[in-house]
C-alpha positions in Angstrom: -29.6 -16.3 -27.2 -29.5 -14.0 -30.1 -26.6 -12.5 -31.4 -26.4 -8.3 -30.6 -24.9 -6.5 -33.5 -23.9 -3.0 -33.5 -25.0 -0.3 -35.6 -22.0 0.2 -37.9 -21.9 -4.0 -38.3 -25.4 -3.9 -39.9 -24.5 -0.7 -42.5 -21.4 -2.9 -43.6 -23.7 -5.8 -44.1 -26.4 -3.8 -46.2 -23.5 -2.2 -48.0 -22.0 -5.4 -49.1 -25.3 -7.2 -49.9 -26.1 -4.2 -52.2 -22.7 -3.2 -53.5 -23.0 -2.1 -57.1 -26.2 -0.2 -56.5 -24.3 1.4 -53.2 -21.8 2.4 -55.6 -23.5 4.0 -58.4 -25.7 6.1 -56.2 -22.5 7.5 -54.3 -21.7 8.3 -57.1 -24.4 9.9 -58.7 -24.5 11.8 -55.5 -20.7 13.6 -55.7 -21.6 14.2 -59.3 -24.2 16.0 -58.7 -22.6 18.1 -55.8 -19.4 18.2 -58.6 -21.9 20.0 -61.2 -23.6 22.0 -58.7 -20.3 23.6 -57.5 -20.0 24.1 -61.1 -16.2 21.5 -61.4 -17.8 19.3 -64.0 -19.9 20.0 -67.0 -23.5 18.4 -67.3 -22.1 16.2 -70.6 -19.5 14.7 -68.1 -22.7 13.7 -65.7 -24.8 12.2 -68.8 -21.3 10.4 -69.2 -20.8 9.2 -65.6 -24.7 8.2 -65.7 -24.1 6.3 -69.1 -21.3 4.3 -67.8 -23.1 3.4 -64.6 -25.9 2.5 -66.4 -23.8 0.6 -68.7 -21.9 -1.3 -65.9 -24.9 -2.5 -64.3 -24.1 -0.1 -61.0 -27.4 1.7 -61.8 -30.0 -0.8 -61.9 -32.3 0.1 -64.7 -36.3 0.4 -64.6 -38.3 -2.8 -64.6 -41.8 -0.8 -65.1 -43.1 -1.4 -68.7 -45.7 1.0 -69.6 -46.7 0.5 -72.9 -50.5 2.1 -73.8 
């Protein structure tokens, strides 16, 4: 017999599998909706992006495209 999960169970369990990337896109998101109501500046985004990146909540790029 298989086990019924609800709805809400399975977003927790995506959320904690993928954490940091959770975390840096919410993130991204309210800074974005910050700058657009105009209650941060963009070089405090390019900061908040920075640290993310820096952090290892963003996960960087793994296309190389070299010509």
């Amino acid at each position: 017999m298989a086990r019924r999960t609800n709805k809400a169970r399975r977003i927790v369990d995506i959320i904690v599998k993928h954490w940091k990337p959770t975390i840096g896109s919410l993130t991204i998101l309210v800074s974005v909706f910050l700058l657009i109501l105009k209650k941060i500046e963009v070089e405090t985004l390019a900061a908040i992006v920075a640290a993310l990146l820096a952090a290892g909540y963003i996960p960087k790029s793994k296309d190389d495209v070299t010509e």
